[in-house]
LOKOL-242292 format. One record per atom (N, C-alpha, C): x, y, z; residue in three letters; atom name; residue number from 1. Coordinates in Angstrom, 3 decimals. Last residue first. Example, Ala and Ser with C-alpha at 12.3 -4.5 7.8 and 13.67 -1.06 7.14 Angstrom:
- xx;yy;zz;r;a;k
- 12.850;-2.250;7.080;SER;N;2 .
- 13.670;-1.060;7.140;SER;CA;2 .
- 12.900;0.030;7.870;SER;C;2 .
- 13.190;-5.690;7.800;ALA;N;1 .
- 12.300;-4.500;7.800;ALA;CA;1 .
- 13.200;-3.300;7.800;ALA;C;1 .
REM end
This chain:
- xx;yy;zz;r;a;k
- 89.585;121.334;121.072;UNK;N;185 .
- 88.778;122.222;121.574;UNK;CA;185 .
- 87.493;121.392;122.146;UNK;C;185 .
- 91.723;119.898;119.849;UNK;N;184 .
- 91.928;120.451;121.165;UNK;CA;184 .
- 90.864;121.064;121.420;UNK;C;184 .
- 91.075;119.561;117.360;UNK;N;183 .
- 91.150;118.543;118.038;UNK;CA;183 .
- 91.528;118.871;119.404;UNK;C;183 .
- 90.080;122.218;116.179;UNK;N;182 .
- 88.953;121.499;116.330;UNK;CA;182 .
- 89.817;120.347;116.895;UNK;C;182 .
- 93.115;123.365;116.263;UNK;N;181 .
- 91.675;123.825;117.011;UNK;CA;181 .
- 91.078;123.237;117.063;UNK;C;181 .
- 94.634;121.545;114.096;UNK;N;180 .
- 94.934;121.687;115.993;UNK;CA;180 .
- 93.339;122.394;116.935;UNK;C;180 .
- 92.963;122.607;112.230;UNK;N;179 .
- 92.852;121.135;112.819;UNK;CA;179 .
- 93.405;121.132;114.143;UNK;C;179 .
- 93.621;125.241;111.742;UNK;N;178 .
- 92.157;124.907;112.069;UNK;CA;178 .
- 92.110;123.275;113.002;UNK;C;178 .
- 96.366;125.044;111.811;UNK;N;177 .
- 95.731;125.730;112.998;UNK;CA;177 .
- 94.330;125.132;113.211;UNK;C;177 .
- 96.634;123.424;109.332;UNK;N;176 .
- 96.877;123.128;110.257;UNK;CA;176 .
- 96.248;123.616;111.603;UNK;C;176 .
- 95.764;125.876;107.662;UNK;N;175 .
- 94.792;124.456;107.792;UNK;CA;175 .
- 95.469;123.572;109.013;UNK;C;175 .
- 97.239;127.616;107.769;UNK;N;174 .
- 95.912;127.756;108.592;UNK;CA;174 .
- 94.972;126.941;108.641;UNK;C;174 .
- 99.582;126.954;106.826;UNK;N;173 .
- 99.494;127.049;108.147;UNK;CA;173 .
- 98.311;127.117;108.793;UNK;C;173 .
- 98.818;124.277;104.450;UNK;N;172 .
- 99.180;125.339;104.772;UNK;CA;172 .
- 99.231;125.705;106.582;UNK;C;172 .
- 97.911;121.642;103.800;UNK;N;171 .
- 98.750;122.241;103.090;UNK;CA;171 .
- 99.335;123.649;103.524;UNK;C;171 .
- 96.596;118.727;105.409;UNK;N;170 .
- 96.898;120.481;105.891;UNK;CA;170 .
- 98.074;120.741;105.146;UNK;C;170 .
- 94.117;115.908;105.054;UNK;N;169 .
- 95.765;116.708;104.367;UNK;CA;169 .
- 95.693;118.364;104.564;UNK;C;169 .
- 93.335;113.453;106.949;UNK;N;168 .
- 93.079;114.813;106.581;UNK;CA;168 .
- 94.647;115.347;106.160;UNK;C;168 .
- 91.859;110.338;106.848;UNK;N;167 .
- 93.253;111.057;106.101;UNK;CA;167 .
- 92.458;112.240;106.671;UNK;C;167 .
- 90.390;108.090;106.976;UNK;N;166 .
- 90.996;108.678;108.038;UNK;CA;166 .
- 92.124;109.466;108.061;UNK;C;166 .
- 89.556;106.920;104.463;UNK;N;165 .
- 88.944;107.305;105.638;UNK;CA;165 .
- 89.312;108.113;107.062;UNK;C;165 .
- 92.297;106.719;103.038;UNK;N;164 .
- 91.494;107.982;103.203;UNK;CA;164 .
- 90.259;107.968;103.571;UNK;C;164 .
- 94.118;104.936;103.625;UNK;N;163 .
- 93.845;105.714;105.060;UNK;CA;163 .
- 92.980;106.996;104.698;UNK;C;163 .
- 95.303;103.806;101.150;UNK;N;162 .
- 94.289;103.002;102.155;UNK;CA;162 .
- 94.056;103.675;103.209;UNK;C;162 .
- 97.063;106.040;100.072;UNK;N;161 .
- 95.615;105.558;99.836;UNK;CA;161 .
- 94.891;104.395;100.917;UNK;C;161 .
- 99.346;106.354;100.912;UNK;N;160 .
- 98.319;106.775;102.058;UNK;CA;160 .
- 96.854;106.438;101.505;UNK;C;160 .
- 101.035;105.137;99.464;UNK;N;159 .
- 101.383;104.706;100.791;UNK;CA;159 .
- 99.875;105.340;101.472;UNK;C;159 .
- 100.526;107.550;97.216;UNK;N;158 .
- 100.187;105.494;97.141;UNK;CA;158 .
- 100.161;105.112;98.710;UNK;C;158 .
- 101.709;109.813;98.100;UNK;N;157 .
- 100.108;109.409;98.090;UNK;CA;157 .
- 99.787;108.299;97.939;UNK;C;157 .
- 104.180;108.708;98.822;UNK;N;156 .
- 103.249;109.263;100.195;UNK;CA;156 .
- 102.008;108.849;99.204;UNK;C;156 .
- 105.034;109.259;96.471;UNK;N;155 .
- 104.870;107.340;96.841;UNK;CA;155 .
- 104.487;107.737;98.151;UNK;C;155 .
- 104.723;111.796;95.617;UNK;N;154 .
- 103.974;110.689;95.131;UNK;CA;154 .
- 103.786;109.383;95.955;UNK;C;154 .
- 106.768;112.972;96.861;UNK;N;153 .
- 105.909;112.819;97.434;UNK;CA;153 .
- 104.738;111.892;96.950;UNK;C;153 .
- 109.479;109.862;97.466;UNK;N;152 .
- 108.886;111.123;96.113;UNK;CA;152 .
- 107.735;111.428;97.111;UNK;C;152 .
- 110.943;108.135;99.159;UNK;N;151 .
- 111.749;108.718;98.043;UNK;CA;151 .
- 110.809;110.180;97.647;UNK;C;151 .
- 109.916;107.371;102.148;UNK;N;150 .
- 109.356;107.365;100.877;UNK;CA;150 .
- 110.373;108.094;100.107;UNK;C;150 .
- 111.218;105.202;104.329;UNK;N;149 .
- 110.815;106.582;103.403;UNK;CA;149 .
- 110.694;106.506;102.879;UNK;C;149 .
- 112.235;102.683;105.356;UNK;N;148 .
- 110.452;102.638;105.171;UNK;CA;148 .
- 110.651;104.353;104.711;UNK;C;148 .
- 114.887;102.409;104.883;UNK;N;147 .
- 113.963;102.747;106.716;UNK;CA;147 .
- 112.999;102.825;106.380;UNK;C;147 .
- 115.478;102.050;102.477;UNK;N;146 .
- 115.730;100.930;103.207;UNK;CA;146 .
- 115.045;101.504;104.729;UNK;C;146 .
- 113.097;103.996;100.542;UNK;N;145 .
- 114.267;103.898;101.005;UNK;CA;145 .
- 114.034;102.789;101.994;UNK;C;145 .
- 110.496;103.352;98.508;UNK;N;144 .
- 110.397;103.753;100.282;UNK;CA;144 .
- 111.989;102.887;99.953;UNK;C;144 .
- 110.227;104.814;95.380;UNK;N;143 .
- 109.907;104.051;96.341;UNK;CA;143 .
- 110.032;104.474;97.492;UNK;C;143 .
- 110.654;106.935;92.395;UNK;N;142 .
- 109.656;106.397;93.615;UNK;CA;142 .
- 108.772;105.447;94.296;UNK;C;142 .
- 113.545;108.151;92.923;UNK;N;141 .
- 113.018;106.833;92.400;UNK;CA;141 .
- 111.730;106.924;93.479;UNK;C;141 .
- 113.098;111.842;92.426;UNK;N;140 .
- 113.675;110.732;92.826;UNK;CA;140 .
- 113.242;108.933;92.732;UNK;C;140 .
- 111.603;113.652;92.117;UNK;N;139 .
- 112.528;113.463;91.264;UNK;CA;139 .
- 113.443;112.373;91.351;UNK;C;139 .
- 108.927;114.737;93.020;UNK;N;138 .
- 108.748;113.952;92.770;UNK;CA;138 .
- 110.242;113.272;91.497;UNK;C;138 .
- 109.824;117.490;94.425;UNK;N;137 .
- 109.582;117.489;92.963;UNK;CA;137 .
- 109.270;116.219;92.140;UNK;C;137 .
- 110.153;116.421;96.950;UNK;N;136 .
- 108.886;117.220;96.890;UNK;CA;136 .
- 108.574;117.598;95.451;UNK;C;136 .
- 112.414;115.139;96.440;UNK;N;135 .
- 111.393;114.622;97.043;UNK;CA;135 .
- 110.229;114.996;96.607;UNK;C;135 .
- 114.458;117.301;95.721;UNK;N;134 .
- 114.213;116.019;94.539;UNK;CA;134 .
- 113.169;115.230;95.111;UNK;C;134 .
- 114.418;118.375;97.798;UNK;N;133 .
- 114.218;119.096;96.667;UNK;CA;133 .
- 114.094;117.872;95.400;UNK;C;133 .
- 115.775;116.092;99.429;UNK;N;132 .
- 114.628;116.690;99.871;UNK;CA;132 .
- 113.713;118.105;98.504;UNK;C;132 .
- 118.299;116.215;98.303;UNK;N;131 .
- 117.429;115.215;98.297;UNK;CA;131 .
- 115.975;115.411;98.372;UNK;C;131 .
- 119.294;118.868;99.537;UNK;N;130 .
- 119.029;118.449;97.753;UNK;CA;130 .
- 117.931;117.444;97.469;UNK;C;130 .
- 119.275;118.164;101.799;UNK;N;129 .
- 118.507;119.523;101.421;UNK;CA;129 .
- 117.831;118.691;99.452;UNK;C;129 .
- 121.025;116.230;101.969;UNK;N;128 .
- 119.924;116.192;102.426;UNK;CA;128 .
- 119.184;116.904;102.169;UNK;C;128 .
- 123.512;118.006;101.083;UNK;N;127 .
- 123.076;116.280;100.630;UNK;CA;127 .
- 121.542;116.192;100.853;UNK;C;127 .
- 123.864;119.982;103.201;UNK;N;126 .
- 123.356;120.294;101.430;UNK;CA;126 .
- 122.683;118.681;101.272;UNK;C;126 .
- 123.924;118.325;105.636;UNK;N;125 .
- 122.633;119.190;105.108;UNK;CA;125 .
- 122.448;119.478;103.944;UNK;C;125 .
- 126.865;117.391;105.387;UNK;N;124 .
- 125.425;116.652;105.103;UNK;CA;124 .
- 124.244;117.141;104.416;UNK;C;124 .
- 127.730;119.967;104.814;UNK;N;123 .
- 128.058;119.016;103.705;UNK;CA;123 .
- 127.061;118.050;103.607;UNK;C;123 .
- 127.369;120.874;107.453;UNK;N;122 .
- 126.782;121.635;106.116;UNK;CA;122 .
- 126.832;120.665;104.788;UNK;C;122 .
- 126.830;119.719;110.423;UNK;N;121 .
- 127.226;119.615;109.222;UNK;CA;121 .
- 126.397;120.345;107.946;UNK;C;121 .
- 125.286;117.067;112.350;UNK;N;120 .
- 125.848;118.364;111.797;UNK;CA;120 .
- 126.496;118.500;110.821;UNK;C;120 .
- 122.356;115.904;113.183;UNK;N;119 .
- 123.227;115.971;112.015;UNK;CA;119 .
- 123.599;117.029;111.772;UNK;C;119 .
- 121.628;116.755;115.580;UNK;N;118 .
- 121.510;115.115;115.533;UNK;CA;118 .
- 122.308;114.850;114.408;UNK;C;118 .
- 122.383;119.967;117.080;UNK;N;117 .
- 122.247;119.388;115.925;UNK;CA;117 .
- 122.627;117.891;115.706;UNK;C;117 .
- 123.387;121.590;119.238;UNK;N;116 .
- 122.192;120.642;119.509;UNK;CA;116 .
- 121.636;119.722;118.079;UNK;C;116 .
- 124.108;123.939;119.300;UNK;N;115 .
- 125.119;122.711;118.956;UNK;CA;115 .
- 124.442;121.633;119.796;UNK;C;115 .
- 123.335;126.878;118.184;UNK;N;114 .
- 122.491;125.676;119.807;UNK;CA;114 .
- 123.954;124.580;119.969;UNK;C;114 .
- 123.882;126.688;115.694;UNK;N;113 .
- 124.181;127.873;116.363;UNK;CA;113 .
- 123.865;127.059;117.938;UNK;C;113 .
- 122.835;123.970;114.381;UNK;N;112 .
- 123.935;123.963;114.614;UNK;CA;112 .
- 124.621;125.492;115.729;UNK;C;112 .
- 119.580;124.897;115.052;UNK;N;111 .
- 120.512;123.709;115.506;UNK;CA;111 .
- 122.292;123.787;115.797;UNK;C;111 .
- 119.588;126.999;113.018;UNK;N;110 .
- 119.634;126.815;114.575;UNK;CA;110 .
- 120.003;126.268;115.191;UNK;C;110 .
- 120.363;126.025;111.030;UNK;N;109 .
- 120.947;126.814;111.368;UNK;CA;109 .
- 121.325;126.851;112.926;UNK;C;109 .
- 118.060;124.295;111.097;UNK;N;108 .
- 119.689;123.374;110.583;UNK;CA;108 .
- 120.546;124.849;110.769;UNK;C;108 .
- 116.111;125.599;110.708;UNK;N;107 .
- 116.126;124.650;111.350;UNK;CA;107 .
- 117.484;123.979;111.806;UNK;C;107 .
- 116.517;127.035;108.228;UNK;N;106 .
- 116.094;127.500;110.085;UNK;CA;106 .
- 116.427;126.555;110.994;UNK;C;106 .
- 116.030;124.710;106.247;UNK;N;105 .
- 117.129;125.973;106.589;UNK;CA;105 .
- 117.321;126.258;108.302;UNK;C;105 .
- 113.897;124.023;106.892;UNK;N;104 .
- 114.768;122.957;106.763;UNK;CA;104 .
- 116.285;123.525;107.338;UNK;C;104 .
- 112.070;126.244;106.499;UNK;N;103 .
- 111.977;125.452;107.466;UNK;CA;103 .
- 113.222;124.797;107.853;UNK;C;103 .
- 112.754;126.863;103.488;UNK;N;102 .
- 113.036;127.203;104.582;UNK;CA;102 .
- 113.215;126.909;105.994;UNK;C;102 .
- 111.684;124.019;102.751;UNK;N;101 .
- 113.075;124.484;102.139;UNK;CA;101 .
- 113.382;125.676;103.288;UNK;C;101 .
- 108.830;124.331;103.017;UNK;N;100 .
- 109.734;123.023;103.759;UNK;CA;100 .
- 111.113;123.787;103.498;UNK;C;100 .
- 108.282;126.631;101.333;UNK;N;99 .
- 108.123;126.290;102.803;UNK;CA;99 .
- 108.932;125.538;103.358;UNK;C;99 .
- 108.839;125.280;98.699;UNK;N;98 .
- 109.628;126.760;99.591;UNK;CA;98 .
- 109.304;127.153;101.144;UNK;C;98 .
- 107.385;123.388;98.695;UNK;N;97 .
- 108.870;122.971;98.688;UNK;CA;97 .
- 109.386;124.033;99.402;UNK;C;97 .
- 104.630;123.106;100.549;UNK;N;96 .
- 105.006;123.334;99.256;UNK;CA;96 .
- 106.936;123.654;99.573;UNK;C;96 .
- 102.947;120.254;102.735;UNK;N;95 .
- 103.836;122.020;102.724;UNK;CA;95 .
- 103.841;122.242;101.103;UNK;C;95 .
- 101.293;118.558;104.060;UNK;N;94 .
- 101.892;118.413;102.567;UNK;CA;94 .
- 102.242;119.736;101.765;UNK;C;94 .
- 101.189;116.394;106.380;UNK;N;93 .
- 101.380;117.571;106.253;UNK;CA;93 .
- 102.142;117.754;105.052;UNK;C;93 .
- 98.320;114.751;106.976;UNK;N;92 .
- 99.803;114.574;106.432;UNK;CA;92 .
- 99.852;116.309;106.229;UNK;C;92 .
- 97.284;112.582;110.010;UNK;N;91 .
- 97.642;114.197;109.511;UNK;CA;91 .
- 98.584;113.908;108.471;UNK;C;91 .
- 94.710;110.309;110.563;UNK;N;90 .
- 96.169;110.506;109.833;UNK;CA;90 .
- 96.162;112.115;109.127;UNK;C;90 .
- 93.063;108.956;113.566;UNK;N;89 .
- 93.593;109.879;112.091;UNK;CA;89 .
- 94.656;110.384;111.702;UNK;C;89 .
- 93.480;106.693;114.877;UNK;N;88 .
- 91.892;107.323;114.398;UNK;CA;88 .
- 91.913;108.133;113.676;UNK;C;88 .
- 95.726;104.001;113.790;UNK;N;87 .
- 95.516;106.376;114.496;UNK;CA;87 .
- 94.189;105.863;114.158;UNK;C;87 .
- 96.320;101.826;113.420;UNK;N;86 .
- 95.771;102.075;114.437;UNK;CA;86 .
- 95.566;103.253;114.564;UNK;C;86 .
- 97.712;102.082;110.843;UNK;N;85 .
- 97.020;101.246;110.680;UNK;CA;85 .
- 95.849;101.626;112.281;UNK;C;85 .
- 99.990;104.096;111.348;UNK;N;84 .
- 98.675;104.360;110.459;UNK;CA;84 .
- 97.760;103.634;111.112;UNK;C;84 .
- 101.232;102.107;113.545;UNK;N;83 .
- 100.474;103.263;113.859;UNK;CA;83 .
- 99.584;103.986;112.537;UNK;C;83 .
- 102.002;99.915;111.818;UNK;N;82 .
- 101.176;100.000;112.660;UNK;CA;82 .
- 100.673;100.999;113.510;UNK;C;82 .
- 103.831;100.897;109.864;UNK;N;81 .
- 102.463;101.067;109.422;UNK;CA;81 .
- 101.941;100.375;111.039;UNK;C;81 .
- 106.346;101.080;110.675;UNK;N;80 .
- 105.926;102.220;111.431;UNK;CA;80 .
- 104.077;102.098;111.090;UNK;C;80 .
- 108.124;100.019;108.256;UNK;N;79 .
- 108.066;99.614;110.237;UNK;CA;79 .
- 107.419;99.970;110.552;UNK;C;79 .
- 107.193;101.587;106.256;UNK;N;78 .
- 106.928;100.083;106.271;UNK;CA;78 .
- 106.953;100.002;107.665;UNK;C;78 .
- 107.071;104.400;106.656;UNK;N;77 .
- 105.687;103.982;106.068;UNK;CA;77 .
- 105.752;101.950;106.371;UNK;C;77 .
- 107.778;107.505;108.038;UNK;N;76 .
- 108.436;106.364;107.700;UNK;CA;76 .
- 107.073;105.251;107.364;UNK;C;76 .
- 108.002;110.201;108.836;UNK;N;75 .
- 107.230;109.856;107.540;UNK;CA;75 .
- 107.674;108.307;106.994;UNK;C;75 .
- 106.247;111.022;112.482;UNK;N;74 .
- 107.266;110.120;111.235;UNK;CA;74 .
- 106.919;110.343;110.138;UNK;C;74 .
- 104.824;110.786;115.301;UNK;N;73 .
- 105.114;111.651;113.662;UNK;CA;73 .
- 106.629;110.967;113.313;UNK;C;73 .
- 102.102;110.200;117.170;UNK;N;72 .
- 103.129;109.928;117.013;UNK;CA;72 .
- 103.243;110.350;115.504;UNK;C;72 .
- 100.102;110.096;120.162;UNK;N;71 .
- 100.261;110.763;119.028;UNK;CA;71 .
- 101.709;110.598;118.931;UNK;C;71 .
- 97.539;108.287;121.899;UNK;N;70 .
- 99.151;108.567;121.737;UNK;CA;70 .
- 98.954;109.432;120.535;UNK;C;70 .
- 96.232;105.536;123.617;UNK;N;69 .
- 96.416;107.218;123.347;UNK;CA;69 .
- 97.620;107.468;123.259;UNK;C;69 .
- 95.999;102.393;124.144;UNK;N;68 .
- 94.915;103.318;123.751;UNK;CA;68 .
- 94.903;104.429;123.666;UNK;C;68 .
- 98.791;100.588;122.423;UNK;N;67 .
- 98.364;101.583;123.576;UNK;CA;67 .
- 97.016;102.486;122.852;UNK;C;67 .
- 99.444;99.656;120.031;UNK;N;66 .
- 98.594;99.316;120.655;UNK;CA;66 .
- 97.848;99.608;121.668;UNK;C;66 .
- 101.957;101.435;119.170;UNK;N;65 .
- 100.748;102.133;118.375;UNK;CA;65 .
- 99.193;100.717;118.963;UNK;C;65 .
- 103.643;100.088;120.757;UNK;N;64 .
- 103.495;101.215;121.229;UNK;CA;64 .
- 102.208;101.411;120.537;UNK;C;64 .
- 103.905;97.506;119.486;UNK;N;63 .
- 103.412;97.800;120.900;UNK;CA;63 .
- 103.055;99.214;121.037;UNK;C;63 .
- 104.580;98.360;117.055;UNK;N;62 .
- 103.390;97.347;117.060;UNK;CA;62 .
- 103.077;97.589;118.885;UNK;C;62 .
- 107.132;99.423;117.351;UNK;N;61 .
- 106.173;100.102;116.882;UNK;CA;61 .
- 104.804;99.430;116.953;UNK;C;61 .
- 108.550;97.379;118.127;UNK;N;60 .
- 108.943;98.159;119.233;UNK;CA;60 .
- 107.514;98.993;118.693;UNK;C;60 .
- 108.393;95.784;115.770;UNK;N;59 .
- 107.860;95.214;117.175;UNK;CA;59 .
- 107.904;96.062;118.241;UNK;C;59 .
- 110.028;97.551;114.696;UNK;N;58 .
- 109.060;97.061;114.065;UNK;CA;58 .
- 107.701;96.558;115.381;UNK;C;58 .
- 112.423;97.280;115.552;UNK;N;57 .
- 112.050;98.539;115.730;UNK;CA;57 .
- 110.404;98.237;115.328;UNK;C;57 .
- 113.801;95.300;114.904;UNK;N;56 .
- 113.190;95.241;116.286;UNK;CA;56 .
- 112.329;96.678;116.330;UNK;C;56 .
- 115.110;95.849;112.908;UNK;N;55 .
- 114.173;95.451;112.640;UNK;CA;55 .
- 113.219;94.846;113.706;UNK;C;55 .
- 116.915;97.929;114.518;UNK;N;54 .
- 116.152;98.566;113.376;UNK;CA;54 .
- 115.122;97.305;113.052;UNK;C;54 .
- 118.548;95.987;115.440;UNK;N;53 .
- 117.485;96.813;116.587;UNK;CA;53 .
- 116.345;97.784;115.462;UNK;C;53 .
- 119.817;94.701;113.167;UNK;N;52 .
- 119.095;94.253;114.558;UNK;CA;52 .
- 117.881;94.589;115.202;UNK;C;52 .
- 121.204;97.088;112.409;UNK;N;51 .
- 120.265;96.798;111.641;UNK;CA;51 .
- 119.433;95.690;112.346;UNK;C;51 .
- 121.976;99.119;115.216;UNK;N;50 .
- 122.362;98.208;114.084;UNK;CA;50 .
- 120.832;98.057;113.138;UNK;C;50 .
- 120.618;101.120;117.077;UNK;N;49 .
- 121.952;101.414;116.801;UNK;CA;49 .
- 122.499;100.285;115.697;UNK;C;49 .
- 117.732;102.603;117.756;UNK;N;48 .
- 118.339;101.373;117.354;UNK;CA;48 .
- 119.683;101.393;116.422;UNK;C;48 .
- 117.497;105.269;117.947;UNK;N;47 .
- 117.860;104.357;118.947;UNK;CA;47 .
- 118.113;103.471;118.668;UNK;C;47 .
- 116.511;106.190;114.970;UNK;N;46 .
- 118.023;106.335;116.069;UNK;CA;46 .
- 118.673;105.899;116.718;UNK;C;46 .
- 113.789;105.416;115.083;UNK;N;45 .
- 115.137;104.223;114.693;UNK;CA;45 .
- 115.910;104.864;114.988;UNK;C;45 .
- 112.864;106.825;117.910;UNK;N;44 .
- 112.640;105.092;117.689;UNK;CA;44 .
- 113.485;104.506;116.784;UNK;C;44 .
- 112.995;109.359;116.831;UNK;N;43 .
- 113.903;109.185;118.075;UNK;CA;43 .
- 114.073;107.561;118.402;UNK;C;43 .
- 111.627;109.047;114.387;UNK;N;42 .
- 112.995;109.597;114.715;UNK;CA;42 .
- 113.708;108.810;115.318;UNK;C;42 .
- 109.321;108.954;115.899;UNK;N;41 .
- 109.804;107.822;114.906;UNK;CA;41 .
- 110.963;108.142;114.650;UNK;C;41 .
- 108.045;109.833;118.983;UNK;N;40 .
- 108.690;110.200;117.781;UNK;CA;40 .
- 109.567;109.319;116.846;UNK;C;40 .
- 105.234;109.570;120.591;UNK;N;39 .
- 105.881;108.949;120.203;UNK;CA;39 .
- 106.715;109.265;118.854;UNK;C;39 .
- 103.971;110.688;123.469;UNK;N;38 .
- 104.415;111.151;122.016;UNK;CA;38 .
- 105.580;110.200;122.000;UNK;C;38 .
- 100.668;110.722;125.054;UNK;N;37 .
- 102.101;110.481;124.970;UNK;CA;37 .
- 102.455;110.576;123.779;UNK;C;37 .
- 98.407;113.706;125.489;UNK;N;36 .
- 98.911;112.139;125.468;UNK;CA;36 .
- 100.329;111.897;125.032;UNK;C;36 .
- 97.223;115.887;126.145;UNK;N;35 .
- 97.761;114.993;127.693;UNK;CA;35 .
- 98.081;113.616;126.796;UNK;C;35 .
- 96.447;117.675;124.337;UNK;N;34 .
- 95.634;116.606;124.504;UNK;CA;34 .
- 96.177;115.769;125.482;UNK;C;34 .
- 98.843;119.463;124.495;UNK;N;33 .
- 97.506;119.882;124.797;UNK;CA;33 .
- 96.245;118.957;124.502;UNK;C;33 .
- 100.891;117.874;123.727;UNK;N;32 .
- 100.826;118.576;125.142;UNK;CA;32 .
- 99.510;119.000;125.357;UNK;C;32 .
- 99.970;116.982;121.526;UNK;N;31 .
- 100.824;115.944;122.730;UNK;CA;31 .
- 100.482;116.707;123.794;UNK;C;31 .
- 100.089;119.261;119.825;UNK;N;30 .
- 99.073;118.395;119.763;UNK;CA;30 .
- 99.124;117.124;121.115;UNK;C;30 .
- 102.755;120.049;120.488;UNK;N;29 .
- 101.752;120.731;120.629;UNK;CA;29 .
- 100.451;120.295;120.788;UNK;C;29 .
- 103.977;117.949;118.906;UNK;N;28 .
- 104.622;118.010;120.088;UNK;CA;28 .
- 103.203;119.340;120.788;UNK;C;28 .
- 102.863;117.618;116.067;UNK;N;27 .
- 102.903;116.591;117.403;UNK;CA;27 .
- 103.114;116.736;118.599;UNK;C;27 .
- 103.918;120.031;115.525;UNK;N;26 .
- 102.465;119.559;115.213;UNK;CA;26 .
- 102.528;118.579;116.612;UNK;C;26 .
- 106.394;119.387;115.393;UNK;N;25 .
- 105.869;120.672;116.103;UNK;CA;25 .
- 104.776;120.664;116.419;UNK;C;25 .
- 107.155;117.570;113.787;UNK;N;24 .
- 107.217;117.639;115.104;UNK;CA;24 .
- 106.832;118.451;115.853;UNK;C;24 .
- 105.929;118.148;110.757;UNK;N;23 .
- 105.093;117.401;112.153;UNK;CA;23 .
- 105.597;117.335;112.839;UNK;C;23 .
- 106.606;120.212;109.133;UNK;N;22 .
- 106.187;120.603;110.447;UNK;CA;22 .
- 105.559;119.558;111.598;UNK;C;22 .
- 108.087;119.642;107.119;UNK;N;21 .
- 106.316;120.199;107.014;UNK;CA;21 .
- 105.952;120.741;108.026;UNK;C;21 .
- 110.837;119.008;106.832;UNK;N;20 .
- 110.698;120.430;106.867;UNK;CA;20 .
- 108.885;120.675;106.883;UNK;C;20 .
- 110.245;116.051;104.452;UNK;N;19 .
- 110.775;116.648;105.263;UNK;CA;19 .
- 110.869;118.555;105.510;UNK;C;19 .
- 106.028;115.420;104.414;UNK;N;18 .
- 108.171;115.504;104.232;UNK;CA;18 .
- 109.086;116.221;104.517;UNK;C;18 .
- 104.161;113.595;107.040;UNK;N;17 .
- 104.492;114.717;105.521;UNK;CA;17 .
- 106.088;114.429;105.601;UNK;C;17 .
- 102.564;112.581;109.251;UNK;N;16 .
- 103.591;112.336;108.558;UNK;CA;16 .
- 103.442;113.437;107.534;UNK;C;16 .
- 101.052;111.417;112.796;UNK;N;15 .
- 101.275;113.139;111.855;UNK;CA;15 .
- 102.099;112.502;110.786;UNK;C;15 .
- 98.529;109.718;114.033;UNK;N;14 .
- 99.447;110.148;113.557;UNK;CA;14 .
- 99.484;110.942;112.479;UNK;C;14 .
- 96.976;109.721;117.375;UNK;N;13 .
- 96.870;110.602;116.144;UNK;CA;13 .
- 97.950;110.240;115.392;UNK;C;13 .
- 94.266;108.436;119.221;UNK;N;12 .
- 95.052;107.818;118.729;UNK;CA;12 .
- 95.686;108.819;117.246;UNK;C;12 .
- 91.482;109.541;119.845;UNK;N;11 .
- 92.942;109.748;121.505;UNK;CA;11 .
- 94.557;108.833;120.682;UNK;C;11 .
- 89.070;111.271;119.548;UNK;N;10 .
- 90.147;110.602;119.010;UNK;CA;10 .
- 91.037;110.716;120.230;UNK;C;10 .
- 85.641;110.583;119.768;UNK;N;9 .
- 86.829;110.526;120.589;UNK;CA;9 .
- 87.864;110.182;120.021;UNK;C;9 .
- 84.349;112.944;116.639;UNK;N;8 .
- 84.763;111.577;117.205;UNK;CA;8 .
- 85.965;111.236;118.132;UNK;C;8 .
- 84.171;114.962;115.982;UNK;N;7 .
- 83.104;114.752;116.052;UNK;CA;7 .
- 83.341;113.244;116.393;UNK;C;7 .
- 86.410;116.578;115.357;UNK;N;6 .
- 85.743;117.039;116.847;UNK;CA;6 .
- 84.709;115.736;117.207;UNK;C;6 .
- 87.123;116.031;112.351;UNK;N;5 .
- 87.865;115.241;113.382;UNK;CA;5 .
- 87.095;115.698;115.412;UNK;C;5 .
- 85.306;116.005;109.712;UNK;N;4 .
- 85.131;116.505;111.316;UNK;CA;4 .
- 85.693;115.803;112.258;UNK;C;4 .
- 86.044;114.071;107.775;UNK;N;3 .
- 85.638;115.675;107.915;UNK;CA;3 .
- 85.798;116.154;109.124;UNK;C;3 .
- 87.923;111.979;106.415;UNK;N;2 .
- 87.133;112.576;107.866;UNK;CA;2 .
- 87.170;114.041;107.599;UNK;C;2 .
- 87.605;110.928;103.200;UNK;N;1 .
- 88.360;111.754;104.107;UNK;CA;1 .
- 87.484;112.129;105.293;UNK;C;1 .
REM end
């Protein structure tokens, strides 16, 4: 595991954990206050509107994670390994369920109160909530769903063993803070 992310020019970051951890926030903070571009994995298969452009998405990720600075968050692991494969370091953000579970909440409140919500809906959100409670309890089959997710947090830790040279794991808020500090400072 990198210890001291200060102690080496990083200009290449990716963020992943599950759902509700916090890497868009992470990213989007970490983006602005290192001047580099952000690349959101989200917003990359969204855009691809068939299964076509979803496996174009692949090649769309191989260019981008070739650029010499960027920070980019996803927890998507097959299309998307070319940014592991290229960060100088890998954030996972590995919350505890009642964290994420709120988060998730707030989040999906807000959204829908805004009517700025990508998925509305309460019927979804339970679906998704649940799922996401069967994630972090490792209750689900554990593999990587048809977009490269991981099902369990377990199949994050298989998926991330080859990056623990370049892993740091922030379980809480103040391990996060510390790492935003020492990579902005």
């Amino acid at each position: 595991m990198l210890r001291d992310p200060s102690a080496v020019q990083i200009t290449r970051i990716h963020i992943t954990g599950g759902p509700g951890a916090g890497k868009t926030r992470l990213a989007r903070r970490l983006a602005r206050a290192r001047s580099l571009p952000l690349h959101d994995l989200d917003g990359l298969l969204l855009a691809a509107e068939n299964r076509v452009d979803r496996l174009e998405a692949n090649g769309t990720a191989s260019g981008l994670a070739n650029s010499p600075r960027w920070v980019s968050d996803g927890v998507y692991f097959a299309w998307a390994q070319p940014f592991l494969d290229r960060a100088h370091i890998v954030l996972w953000l590995d919350v505890p369920w009642r964290v994420a579970s709120y988060r998730m909440i707030a989040r999906h409140v807000r959204l829908e109160l805004n009517r700025q919500n990508r998925f509305p809906g309460w019927r979804r959100f339970h679906s998704f909530w649940r799922w996401a409670a069967r994630y972090y309890a490792n209750g689900n089959e554990p593999t990587l769903d048809r977009f490269g997710v991981p099902n369990t947090r377990s199949t994050v830790i298989g998926e991330l063993m080859p990056y623990q040279d370049k892993l740091i794991v922030c379980r809480t808020n103040n391990e996060v803070n510390d790492v935003f500090t020492r990579l902005t400072t």
